[in-house]
C-alpha positions as CSV (number, residue, x, y, z in Angstrom):
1,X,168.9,39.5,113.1
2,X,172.6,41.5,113.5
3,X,170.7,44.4,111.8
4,X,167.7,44.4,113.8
5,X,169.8,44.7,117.4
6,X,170.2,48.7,116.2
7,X,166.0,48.4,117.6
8,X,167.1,47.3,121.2
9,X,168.0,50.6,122.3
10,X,164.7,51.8,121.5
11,X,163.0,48.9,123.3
12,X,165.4,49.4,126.0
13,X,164.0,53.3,126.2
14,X,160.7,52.2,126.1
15,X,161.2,49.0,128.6
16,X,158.2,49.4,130.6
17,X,155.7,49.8,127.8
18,X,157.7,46.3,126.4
19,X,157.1,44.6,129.7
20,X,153.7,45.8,130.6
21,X,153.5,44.1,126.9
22,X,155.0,40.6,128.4
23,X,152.6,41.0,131.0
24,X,149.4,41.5,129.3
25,X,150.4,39.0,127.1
26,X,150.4,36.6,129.6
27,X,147.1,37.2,130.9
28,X,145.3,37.5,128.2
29,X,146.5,33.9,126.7
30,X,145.3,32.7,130.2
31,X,142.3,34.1,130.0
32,X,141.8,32.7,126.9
33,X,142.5,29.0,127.8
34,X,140.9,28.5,131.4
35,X,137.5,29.3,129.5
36,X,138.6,25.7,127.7
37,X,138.9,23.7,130.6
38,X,135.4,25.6,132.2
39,X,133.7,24.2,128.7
40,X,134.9,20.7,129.1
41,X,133.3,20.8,132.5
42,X,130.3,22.3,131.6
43,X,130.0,19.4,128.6
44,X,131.1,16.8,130.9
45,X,128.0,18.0,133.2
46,X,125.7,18.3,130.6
47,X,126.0,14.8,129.9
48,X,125.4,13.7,133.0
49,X,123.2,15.9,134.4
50,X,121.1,14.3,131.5
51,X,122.0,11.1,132.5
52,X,120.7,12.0,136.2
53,X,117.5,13.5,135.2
54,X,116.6,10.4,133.2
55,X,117.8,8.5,136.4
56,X,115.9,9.8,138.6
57,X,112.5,10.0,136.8
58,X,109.1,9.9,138.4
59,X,110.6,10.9,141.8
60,X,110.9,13.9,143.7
61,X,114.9,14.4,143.7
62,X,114.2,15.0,139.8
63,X,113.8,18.7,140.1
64,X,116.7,18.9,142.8
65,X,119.2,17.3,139.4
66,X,117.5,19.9,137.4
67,X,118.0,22.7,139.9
68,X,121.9,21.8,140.7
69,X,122.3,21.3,137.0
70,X,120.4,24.8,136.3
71,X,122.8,26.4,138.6
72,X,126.2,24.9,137.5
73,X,125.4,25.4,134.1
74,X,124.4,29.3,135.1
75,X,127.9,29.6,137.4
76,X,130.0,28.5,134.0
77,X,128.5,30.7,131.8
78,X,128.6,33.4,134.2
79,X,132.8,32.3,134.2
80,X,133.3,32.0,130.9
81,X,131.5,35.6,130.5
82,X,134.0,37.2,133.0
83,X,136.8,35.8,132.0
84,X,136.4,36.7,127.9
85,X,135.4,40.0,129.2
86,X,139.2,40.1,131.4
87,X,140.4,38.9,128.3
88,X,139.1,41.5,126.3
89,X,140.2,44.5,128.9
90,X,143.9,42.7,128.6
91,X,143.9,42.4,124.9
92,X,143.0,46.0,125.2
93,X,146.0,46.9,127.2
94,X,148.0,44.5,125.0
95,X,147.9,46.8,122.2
96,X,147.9,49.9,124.1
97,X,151.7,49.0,125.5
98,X,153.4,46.8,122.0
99,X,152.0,48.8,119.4
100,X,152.0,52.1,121.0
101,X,155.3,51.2,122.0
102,X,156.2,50.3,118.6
103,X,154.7,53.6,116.9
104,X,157.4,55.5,119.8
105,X,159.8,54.0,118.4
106,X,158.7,54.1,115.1
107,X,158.5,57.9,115.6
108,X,161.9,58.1,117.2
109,X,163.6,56.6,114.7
110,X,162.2,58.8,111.7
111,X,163.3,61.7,113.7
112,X,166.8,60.3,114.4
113,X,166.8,59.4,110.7
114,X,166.1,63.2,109.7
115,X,168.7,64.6,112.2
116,X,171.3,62.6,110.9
117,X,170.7,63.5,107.2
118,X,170.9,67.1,107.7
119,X,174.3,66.6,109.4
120,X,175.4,64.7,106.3
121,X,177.5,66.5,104.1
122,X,176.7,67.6,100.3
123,X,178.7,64.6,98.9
124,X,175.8,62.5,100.2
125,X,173.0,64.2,98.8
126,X,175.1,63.8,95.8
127,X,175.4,60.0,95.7
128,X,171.9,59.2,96.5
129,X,168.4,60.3,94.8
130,X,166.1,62.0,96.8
131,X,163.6,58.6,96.4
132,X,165.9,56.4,98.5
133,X,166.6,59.1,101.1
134,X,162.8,59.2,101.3
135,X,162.0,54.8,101.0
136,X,164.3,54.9,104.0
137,X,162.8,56.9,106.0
138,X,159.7,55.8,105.5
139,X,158.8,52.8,104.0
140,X,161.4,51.0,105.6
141,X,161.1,52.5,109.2
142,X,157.6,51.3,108.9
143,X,158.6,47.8,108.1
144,X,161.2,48.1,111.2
145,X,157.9,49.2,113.5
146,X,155.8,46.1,112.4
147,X,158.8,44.3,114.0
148,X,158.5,45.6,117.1
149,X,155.2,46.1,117.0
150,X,152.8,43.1,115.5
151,X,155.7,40.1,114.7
152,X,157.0,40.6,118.6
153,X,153.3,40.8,120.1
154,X,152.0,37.8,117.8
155,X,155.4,35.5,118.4
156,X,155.0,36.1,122.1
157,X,151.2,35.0,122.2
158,X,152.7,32.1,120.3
159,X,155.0,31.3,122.3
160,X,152.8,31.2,125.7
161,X,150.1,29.6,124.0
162,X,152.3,26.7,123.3
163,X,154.1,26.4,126.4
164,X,150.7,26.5,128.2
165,X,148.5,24.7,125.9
166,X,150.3,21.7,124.5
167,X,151.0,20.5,127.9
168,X,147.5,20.6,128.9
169,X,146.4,18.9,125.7
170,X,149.0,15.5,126.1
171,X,148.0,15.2,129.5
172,X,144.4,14.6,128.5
173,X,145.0,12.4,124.9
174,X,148.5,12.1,123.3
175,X,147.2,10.3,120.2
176,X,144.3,13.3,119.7
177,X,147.2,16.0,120.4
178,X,149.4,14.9,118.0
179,X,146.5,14.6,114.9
180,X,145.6,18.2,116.7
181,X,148.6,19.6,115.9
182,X,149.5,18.0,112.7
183,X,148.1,20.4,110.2
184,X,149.3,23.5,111.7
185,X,153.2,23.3,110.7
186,X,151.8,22.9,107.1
187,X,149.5,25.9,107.9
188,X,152.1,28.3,108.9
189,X,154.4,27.1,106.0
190,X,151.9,27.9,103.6
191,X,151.4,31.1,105.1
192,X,155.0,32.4,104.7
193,X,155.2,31.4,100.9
194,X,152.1,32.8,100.2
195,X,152.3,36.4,102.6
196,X,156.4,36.4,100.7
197,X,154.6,36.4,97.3
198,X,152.2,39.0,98.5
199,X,155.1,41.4,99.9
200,X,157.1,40.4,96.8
201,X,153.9,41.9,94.5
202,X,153.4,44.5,96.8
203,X,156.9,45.7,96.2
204,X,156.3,45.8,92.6
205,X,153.1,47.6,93.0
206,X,155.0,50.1,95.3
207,X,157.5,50.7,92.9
208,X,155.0,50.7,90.0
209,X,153.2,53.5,92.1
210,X,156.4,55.4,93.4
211,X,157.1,55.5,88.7
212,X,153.8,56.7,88.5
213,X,153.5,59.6,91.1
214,X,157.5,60.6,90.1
215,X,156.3,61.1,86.1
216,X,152.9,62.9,87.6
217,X,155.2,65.1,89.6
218,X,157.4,66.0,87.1
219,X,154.3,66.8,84.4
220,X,152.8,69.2,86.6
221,X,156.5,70.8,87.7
222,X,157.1,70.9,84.2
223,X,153.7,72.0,83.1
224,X,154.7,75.7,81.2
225,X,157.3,73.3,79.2
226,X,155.0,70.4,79.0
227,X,151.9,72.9,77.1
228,X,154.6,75.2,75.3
229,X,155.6,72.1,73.6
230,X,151.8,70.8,72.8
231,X,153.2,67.1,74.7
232,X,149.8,66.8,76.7
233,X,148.4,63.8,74.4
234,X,152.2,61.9,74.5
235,X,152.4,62.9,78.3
236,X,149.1,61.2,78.6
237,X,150.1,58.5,77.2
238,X,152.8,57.7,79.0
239,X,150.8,58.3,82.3
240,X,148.5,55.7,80.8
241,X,151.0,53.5,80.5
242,X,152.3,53.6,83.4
243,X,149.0,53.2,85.2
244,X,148.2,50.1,83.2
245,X,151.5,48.8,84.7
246,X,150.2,50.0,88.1
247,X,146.9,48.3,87.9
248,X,148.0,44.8,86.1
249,X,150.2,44.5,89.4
250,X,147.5,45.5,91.6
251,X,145.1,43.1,89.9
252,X,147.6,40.1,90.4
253,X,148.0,41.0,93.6
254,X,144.3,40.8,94.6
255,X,144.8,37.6,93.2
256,X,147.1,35.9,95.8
257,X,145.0,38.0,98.2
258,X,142.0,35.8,97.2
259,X,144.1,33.0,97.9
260,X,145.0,33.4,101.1
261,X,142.2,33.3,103.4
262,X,140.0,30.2,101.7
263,X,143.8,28.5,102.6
264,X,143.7,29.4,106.3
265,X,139.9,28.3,106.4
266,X,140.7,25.0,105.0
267,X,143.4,23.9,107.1
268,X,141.6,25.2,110.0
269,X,138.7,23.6,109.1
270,X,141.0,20.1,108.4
271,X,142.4,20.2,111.6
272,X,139.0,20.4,113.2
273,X,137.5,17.6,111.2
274,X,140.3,15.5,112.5
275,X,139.8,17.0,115.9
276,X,136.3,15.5,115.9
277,X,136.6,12.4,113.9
278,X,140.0,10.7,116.0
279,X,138.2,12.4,119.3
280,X,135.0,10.8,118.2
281,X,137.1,7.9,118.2
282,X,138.6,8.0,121.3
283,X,135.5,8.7,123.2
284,X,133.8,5.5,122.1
285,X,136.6,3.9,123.4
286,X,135.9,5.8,126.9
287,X,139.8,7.3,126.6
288,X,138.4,10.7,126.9
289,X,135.0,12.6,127.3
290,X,132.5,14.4,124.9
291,X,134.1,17.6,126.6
292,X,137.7,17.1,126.0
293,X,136.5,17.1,122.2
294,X,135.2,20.4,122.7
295,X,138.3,21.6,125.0
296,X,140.6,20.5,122.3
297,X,138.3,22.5,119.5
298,X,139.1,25.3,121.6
299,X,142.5,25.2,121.9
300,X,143.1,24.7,118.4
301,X,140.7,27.6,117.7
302,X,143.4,28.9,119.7
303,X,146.6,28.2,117.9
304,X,145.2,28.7,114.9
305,X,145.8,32.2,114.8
306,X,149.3,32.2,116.0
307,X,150.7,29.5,113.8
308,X,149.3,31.5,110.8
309,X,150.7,34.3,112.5
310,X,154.2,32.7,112.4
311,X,154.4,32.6,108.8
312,X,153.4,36.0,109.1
313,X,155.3,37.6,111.3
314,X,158.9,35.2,109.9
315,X,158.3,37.3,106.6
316,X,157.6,40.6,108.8
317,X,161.3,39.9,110.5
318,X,163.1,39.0,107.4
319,X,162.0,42.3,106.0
320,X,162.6,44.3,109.1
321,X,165.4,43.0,109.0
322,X,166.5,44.0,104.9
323,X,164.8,47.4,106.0
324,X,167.1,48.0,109.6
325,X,170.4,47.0,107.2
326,X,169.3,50.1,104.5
327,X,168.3,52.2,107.6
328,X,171.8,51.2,108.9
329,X,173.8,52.0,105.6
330,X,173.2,55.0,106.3
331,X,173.3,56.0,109.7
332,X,176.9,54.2,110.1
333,X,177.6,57.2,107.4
334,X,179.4,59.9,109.7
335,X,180.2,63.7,108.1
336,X,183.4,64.8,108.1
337,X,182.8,68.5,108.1
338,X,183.3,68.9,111.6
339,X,184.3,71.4,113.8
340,X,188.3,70.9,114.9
341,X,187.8,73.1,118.3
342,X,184.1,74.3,117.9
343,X,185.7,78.1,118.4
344,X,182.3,80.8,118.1
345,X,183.8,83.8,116.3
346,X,181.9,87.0,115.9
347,X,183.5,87.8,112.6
348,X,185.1,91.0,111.1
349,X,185.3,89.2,107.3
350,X,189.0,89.4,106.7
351,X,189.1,86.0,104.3
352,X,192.5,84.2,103.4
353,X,192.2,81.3,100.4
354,X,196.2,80.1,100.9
355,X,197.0,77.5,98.2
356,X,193.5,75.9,98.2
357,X,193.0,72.9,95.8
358,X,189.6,71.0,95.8
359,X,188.7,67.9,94.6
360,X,184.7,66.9,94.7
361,X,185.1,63.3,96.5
362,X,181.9,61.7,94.5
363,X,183.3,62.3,91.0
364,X,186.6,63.3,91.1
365,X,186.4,66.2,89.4
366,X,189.1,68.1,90.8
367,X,187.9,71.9,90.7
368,X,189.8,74.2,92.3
369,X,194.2,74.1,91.6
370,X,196.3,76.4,94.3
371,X,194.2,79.2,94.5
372,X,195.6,81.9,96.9
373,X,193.9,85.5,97.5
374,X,193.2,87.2,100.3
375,X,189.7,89.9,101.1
376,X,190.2,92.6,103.5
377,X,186.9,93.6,105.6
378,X,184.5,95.6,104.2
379,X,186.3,94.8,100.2
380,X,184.0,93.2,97.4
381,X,185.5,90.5,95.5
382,X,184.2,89.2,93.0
383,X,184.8,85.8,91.4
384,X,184.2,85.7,87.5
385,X,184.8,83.0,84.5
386,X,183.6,80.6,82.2
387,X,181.1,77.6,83.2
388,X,183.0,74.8,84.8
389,X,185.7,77.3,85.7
390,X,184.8,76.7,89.6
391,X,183.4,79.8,90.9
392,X,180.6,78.1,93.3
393,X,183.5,75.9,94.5
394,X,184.9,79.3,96.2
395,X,181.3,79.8,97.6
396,X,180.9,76.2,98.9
397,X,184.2,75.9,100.4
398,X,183.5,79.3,102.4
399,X,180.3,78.4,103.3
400,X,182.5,74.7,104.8
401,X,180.0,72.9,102.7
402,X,183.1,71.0,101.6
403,X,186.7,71.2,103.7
404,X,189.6,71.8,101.3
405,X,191.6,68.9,100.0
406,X,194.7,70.9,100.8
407,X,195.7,74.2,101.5
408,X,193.5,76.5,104.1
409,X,190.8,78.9,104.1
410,X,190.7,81.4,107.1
411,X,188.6,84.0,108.2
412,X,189.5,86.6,110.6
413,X,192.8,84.9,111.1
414,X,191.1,81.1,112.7
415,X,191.3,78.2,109.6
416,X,186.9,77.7,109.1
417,X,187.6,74.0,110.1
418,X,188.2,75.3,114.3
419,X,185.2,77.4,113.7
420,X,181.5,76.1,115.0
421,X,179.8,75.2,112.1
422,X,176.4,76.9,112.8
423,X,178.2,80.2,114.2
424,X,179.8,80.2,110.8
425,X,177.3,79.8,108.7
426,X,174.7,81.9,110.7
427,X,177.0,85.1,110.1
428,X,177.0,84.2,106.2
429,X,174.3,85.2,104.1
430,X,174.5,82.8,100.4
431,X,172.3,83.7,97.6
432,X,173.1,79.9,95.7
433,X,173.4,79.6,92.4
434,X,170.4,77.0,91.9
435,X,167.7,78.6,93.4
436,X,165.4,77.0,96.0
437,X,162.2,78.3,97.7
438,X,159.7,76.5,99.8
439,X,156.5,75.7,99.3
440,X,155.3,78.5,101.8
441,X,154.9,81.9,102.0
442,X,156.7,84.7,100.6
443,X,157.0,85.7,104.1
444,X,158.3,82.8,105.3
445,X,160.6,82.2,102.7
446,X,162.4,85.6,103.1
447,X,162.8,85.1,107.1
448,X,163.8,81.4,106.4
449,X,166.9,82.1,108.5
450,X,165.7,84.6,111.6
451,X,164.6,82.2,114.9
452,X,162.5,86.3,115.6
453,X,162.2,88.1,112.1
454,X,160.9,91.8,112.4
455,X,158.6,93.4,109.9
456,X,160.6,96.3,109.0
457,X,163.5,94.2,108.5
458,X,161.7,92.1,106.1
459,X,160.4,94.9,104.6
460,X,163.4,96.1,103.9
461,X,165.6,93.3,102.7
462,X,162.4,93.3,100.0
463,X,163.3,96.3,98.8
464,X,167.2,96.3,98.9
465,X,166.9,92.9,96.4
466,X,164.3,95.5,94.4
467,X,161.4,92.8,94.8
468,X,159.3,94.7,97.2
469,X,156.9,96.2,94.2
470,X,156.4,92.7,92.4
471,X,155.3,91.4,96.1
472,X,152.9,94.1,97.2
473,X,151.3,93.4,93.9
474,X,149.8,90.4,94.1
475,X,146.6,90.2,96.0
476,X,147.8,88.4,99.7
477,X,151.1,90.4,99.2
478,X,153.8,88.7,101.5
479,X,151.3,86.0,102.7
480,X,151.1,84.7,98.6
481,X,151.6,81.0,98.8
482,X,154.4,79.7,96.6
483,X,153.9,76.5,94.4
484,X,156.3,74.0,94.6
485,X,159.8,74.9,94.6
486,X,158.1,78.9,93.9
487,X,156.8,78.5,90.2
488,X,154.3,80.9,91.3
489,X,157.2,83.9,90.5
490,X,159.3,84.2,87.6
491,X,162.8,83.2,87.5
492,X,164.0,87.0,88.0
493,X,161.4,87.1,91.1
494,X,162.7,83.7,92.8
495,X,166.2,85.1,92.6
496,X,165.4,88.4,94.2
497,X,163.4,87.0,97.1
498,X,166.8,84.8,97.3
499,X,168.2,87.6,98.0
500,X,165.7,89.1,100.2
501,X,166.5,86.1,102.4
502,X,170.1,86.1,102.6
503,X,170.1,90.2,103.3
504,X,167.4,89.9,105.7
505,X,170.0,88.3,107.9
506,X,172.1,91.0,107.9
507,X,175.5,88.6,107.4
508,X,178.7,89.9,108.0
509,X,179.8,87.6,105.0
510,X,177.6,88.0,101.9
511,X,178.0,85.6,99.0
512,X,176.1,86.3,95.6
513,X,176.8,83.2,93.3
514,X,175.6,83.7,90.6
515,X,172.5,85.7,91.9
516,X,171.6,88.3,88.9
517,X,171.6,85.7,85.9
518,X,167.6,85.6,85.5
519,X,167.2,89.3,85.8
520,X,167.1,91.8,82.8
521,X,169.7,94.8,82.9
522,X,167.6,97.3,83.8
523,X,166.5,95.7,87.3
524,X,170.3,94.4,87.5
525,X,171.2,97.9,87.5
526,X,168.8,98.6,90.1
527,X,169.9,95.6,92.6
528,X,173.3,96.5,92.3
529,X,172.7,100.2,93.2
530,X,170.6,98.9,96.5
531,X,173.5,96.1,97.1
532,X,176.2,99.3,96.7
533,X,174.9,100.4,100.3
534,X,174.6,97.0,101.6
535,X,178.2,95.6,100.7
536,X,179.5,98.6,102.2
537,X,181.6,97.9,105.2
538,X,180.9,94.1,104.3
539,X,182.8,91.9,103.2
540,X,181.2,90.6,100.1
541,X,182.1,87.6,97.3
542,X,180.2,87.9,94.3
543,X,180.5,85.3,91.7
544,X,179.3,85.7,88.0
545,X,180.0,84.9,84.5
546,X,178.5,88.4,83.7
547,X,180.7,91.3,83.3
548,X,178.2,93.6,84.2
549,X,177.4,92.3,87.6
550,X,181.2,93.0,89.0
551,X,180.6,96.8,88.8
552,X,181.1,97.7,92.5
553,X,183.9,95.2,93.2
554,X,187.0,96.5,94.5
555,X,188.7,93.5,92.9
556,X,188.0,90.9,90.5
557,X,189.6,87.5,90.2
558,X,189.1,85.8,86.9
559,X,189.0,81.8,87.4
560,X,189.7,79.2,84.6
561,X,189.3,75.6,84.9
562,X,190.3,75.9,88.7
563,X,193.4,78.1,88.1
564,X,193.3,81.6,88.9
565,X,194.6,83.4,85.4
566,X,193.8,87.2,86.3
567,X,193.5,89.2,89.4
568,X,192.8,92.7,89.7
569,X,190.6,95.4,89.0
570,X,188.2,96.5,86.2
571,X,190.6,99.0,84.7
572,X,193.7,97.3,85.2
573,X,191.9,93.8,83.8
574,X,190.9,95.6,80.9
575,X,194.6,97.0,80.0
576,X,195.6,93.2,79.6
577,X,194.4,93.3,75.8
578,X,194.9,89.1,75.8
579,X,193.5,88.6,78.8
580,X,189.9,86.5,79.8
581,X,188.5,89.1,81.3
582,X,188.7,91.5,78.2
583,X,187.8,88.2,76.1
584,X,184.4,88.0,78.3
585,X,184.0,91.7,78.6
586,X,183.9,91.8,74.6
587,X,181.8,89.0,74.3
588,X,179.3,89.8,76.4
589,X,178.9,93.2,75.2
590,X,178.8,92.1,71.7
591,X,176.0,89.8,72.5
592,X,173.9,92.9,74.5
593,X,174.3,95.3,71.2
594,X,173.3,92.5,69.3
């Protein structure tokens, strides 16, 4: 339970819904027993009322007994009516404070959850798949709320029922009581082997279904690859593969499911037998009366419910439980890309790299080696080299997606780690290497950034990233709908609107990384002119393995496994016969002739 006391401040925010719980709780279970007691009187009084008719035959007070019996019997049904009708009103309440409570907090937590990943760092997202980011936050939140919710609701009903009810039942028979009672331990036993081997198949089905929608996911993501290939009749297969799998489990599963009720019928029904056959018992021997048979059927009508309920809600815990430790795992997981002295900067872009080395924490990989330069406001750099050279590691580190592992970066004179995070990044406008679009509108997906985007400035960042035509083309224009992660547009058209997004901000800091690789030269050409009025009086870092895309830089820095080999500009690069940047200049042209 160590894991689950990360729930009590939740219960503690949500205190009166919890007691109002306690309450209702209370009165309900009471309202559920004194009906017992009013039965055991009414049976009691059926017998002799019977007895007193039959007495009193032939004379006149035998229609008084039948009158006074009429009546009694009319005043405890009227009772028993009220009360169950209480009950039900209270029962009603019941779940309108515990479960409502427990969906609050169910809701607060998921939000919590979200929160705190977003202020996790990149390492994170690097260490974990996006499945158990998502299982976390959702299938084992909801685990967490049937804690709170059902197991704490159903334990206290328990609980009162037995501290009210068992009393009552040794004070009438001890003997009776005690046979009562005896199958419902065994009950509740049985029902927390048997609900642990239905979570335990349920688990497998859930993973056998979280298998199956991943492979679906990727078919259809993948589906220009998937039909260039002619793989529909072996992706088929393996889909029905995997759905076989999916329904075997499910099959087995409604299996144990079949199980599970005839069990809680026959122990019920066993404990009632003995109810009647020892009460039978005792009421020839004139210990108790017909109607403390029919009290005691009651109250284990009752229990019954509550003791199954404990095997229940024992497996519900120990799985909250499991769940709150993941959930835990990674909310005890605090970023260290924080802000030193939270200092808001309106920046100028005058950017100092002084002996930077990086290392990436997750693998190791050490990607940057004492790198020093320095960018004057308003001057293009640009960043160029082989793969692996670490090129996006300059982007990242600007960006404070990762702090340094020594040496400093400074902007504007203040080291990035004293600058607010947000106001930092809000003045930079990244084009990323990989990119990423959202399932939304063009639209949308251009003003990503801007809390009050304007038309014309949308309009406008379109048309400086040369994507304006492609857009107005289709038939809803800006409002188009993007598939899933934009397959709707061509590579080249993803990376403009990329672009449209980070110019539409109109950053003081703009960072190409790689942002022209999936467009042909001719609209390369054309982006660059557009970006040659942009990046003027910006400060601007553009980062390529293309030659051709570090035209309008005012200098170039040539990177090489971390180190920085060449910097300088196009013609003085050039004049180094055996340098890299000649080597990829050659190259590259070679391969465009060819």
């Amino acid at each position: 339970m160590r894991a689950l006391s990360a729930v009590n401040k939740y219960i503690l925010r949500y205190k009166w819904h919890f007691l109002g719980g306690v309450l209702f709780v209370a009165l309900s279970t009471l309202l559920a027993i004194f009906p017992a007691q009013i039965v055991r009187y009414a049976f009691d009084l059926v017998g002799e009322g019977i007895d007193l008719y039959y007495l009193y035959e032939g004379t006149q007070a035998q229609s008084g007994v039948y009158e006074l019996f009429g009546r009694n019997v009319l005043l405890y049904g009227i009772l028993i009516l009220t009360m169950a009708l209480l009950r039900g009103i209270f029962l009603f309440f019941m779940r309108q404070t515990l479960i409502v409570m427990s969906r609050l907090i169910e809701n607060d937590q998921k939000n919590e959850i979200y929160q705190h990943y977003q202020s996790l760092p990149l390492s994170f997202y690097r260490r974990h798949s996006t499945g158990d980011l998502m299982s976390r936050i959702s299938e084992d939140v909801g685990r967490v709320r049937m804690y709170v919710g059902p197991a704490l609701m159903y334990f206290m009903q328990l609980v009162i029922l037995f501290v009210l009810i068992v009393p009552l039942m040794f004070m009438v028979n001890v003997k009776l009581t005690i046979y009562t009672l005896l199958p419902l331990p065994i009950l509740s036993v049985s029902i927390f082997y048997v609900n642990n081997l239905i979570e335990r198949k349920s688990d497998e089905i859930q993973r056998s279904l979280a298998s199956m929608t991943t492979f679906v996911q990727e078919a259809f993501s993948g589906i220009r690859v998937l039909k260039s290939f002619v793989r529909e009749e072996d992706s088929h297969r393996q889909f029905s593969v995997a759905s076989d799998n999916y329904k075997d489990k499910s099959l087995s599963l409604n299996f144990v499911n079949s199980l599970f009720f005839p069990l809680i019928l026959f122990l019920v029904g066993l404990s009632t037998i003995v109810t009647v056959w020892i009460g039978g018992q005792e009421v020839i021997r004139g210990t108790i009366t017909t109607g403390s048979i029919a009290e005691f059927l009651i109250y284990v009508n009752l229990l019954t419910w509550p003791v199954t309920a404990l095997g229940w809600t024992s497996s519900l815990v120990q799985r909250a439980q499991a769940s709150q430790a993941r959930i835990n795992e990674f909310l005890d997981q605090k970023t260290d890309i924080v802000s030193r002295q939270n200092l808001e900067l309106d920046i100028k872009g005058d950017i100092v790299f002084d002996h930077v080395s990086f290392t990436y924490p997750d693998t190791g990989i050490q990607a940057l080696r004492d790198v020093s330069f320095r960018i004057h406001p308003g001057e293009t750099l640009a960043v160029i080299g082989n793969t692996g050279a670490g090129k996006s590691t300059v982007a990242a580190l600007l960006s404070r997606l990762y702090d340094v592992s020594s040496g400093s970066i400074k902007v504007d004179g203040v080291d990035v780690r004293d600058l607010s995070l947000s106001s930092l990044r809000e003045q930079i406008g990244y084009v990323p290497q990989d990119v990423f679009l959202f399932s939304d509108s063009i639209r949308n997906n251009i003003n990503f950034g801007l809390e009050n985007p304007t038309e014309e400035r949308m309009l406008q960042a379109a048309k400086d990233a040369n994507v304006y035509e492609n857009i107005i083309r289709f038939p809803e224009g800006f409002d188009t709908k993007l598939g899933e992660r934009g397959i709707t547009l061509s590579g080249g058209q993803k990376q403009r609107v990329s672009i449209a997004r980070a110019l539409v901000k109109e950053p003081k800091i703009l960072i190409l990384d790689d942002a022209l690789s999936a467009v042909d030269t001719n609209t390369e050409n054309a982006i660059l002119s557009a970006l040659q009025r942009i990046m003027h009086n910006r400060t601007s870092l553009i980062i390529s393995h293309r030659v051709s895309s570090v035209k309008l830089a005012d200098q170039i820095l040539v990177l090489d496994d971390g180190v920085i080999v060449q910097h300088g500009t196009h013609e003085a690069l050039m004049q180094d016969t055996d340098g890299l940047y000649r080597a990829l200049y050659e190259r590259q042209l070679q391969s465009e002739e060819v």
